[in-house]
C-alpha positions as CSV (number, residue, x, y, z in Angstrom):
1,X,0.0,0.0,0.0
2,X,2.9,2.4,1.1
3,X,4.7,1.5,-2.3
4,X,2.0,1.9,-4.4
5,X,0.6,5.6,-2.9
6,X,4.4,6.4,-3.2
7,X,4.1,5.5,-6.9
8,X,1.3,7.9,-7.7
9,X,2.3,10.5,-5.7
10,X,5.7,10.0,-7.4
11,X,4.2,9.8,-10.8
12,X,2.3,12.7,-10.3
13,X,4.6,15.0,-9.2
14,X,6.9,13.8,-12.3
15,X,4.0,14.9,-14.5
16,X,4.2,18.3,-13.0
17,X,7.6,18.9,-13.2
18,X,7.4,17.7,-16.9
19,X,4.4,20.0,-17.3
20,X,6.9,22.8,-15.7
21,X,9.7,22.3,-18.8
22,X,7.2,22.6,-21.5
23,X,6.2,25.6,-19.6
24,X,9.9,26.8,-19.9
25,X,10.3,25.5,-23.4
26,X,6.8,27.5,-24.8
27,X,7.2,31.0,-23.0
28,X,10.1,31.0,-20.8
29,X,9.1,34.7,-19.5
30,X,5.5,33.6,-17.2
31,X,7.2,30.8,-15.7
32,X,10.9,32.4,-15.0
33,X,8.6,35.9,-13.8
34,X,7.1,33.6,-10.9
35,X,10.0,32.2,-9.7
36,X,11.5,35.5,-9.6
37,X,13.8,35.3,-12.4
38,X,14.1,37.8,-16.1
39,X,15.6,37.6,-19.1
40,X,17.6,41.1,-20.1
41,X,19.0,39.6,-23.3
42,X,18.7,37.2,-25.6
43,X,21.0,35.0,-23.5
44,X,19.0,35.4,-20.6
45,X,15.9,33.7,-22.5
46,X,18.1,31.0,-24.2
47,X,19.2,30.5,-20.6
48,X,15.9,30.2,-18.9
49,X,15.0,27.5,-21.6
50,X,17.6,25.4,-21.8
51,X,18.3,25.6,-17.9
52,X,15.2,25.7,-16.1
53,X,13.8,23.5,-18.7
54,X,16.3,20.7,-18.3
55,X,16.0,20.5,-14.7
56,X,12.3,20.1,-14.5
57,X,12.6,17.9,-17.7
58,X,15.1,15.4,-15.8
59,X,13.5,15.4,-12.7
60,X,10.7,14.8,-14.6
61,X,11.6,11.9,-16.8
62,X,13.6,10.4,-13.4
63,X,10.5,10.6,-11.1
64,X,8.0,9.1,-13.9
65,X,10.4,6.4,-14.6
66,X,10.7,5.7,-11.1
67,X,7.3,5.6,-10.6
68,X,6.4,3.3,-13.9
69,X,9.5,0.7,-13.2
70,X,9.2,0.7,-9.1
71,X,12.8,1.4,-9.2
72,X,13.4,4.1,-6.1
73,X,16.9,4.1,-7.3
74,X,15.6,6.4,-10.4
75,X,14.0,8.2,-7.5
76,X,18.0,9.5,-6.7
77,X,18.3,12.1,-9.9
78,X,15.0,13.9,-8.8
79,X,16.3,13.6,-5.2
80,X,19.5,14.9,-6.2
81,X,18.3,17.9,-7.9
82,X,15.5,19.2,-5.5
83,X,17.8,18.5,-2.6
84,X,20.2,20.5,-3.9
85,X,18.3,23.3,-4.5
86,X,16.9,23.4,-1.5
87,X,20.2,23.2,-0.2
88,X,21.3,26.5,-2.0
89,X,17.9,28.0,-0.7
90,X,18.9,27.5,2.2
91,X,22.5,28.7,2.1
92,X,20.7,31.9,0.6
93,X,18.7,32.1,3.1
94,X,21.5,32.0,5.8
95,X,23.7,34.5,4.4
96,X,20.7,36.9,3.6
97,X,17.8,36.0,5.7
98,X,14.3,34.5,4.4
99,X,11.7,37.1,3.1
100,X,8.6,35.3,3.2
101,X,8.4,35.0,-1.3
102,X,11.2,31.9,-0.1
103,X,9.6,30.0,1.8
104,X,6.6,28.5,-0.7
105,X,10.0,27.4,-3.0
106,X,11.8,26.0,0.0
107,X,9.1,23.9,1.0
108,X,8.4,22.5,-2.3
109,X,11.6,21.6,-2.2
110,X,11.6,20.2,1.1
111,X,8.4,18.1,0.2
112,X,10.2,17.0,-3.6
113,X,13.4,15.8,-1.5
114,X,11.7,13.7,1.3
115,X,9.0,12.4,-1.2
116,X,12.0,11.3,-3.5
117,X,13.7,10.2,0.0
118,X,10.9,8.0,0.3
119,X,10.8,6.6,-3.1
120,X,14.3,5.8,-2.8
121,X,14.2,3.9,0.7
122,X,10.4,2.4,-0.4
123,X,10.4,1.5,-3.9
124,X,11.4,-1.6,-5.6
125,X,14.8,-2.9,-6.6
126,X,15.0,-4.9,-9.6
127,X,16.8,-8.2,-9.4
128,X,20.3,-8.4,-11.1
């Protein structure tokens, strides 16, 4: 039962993220604008999309594909990214405080990581 809800919830998230590169990939100015972010160049939009993109894409792909296969050892890249980044939030927000537009990303973050934690510890690992 665990397993499975952590396969959905897993799966869904995955989705979203997905959802979030195409988003990037489409109109890279919405999406960067809520997160805080804007292009001043032509660089800065090429940026957005190919940066932004391919970390939501990856996380995506990895948290789907864990999911799908019930491997929580594809649940590691997702964990990997999103922990990271909530690492750096956090370092950000050590050296310059925490004004309250932070804390919705940190604790997506913080969810993304433990959820991935989960899937790791939880999910199946195919026989060799």
């Amino acid at each position: 039962m665990v397993q499975n809800s952590l396969r959905v919830l897993i799966g869904l998230s995955g989705l979203f993220w997905l959802f979030m590169a195409v988003q990037f990939w489409l109109g890279p100015v919405a999406p960067a604008a809520q997160l805080g972010v804007q292009a001043i160049n032509d660089l800065g939009f090429s940026t957005i999309r190919a940066d932004f993109a391919s970390f939501f894409a990856v996380g995506g792909i990895f948290a789907v594909a864990a999911a799908l296969k019930n491997d929580g050892r594809l649940a590691l890249v997702p964990l990997g990214l999103f922990g990271l980044a909530l690492l750096g939030r956090l370092g950000t927000a050590a050296g310059q405080g925490l004004p309250s537009e932070v804390i919705p990303p940190i604790a997506v973050e913080a969810i993304a990581s433990a959820l991935y934690l989960a899937g790791w510890r939880f999910l199946g690992r195919p026989a060799r």
